[in-house]
C-alpha positions as CSV (number, residue, x, y, z in Angstrom):
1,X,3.9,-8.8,19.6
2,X,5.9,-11.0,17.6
3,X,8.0,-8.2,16.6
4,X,9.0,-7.3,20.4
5,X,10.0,-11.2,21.1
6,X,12.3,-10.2,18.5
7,X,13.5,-7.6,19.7
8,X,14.3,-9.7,22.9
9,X,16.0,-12.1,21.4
10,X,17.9,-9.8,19.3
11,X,19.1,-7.7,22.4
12,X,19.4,-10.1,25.3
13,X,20.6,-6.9,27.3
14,X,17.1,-5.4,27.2
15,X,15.3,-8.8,27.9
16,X,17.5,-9.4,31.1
17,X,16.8,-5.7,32.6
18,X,12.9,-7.1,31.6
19,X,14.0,-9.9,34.3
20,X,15.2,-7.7,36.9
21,X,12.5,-5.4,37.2
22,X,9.1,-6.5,36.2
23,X,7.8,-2.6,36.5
24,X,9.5,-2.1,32.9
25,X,6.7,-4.1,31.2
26,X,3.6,-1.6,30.8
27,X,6.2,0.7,29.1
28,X,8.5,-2.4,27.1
29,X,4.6,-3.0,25.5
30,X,3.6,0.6,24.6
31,X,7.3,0.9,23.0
32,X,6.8,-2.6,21.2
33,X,3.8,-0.8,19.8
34,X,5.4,1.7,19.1
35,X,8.6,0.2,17.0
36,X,6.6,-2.3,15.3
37,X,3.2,-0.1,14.3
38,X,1.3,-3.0,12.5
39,X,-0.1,0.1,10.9
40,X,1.7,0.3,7.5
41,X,0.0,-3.0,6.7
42,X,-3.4,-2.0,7.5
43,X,-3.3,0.9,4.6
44,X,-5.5,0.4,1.9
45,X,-3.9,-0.6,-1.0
46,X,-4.4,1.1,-4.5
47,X,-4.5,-0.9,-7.5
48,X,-4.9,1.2,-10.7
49,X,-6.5,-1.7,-12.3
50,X,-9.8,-1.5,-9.8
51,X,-13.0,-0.4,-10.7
52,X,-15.4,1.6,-8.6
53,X,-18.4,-0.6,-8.0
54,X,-21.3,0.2,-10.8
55,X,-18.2,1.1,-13.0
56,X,-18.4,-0.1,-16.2
């Protein structure tokens, strides 16, 4: 979420419409979710240099 404060911050625009009409939030999250997937970062990474375990 720390990416949609962000966002707010960044476009002061959006945050005031936020303001106004209080409705907007169920859909300003699932979009915040959506623009800042913390998915990329929950990849397994490959390191060539890893062994399987019981690898010798």
């Amino acid at each position: 979420m720390t990416g949609g404060v962000f966002y707010l911050n960044e476009n002061p625009g959006e945050y005031h419409k936020l303001k106004k009409d209080v409705g907007l939030i169920p859909s300003m999250v699932s979009e915040i979710i959506r623009y800042q997937t913390p998915l990329p970062h929950m990849r397994p990474h490959s390191d060539p240099r890893r062994k399987s375990l019981g690898a010798s």
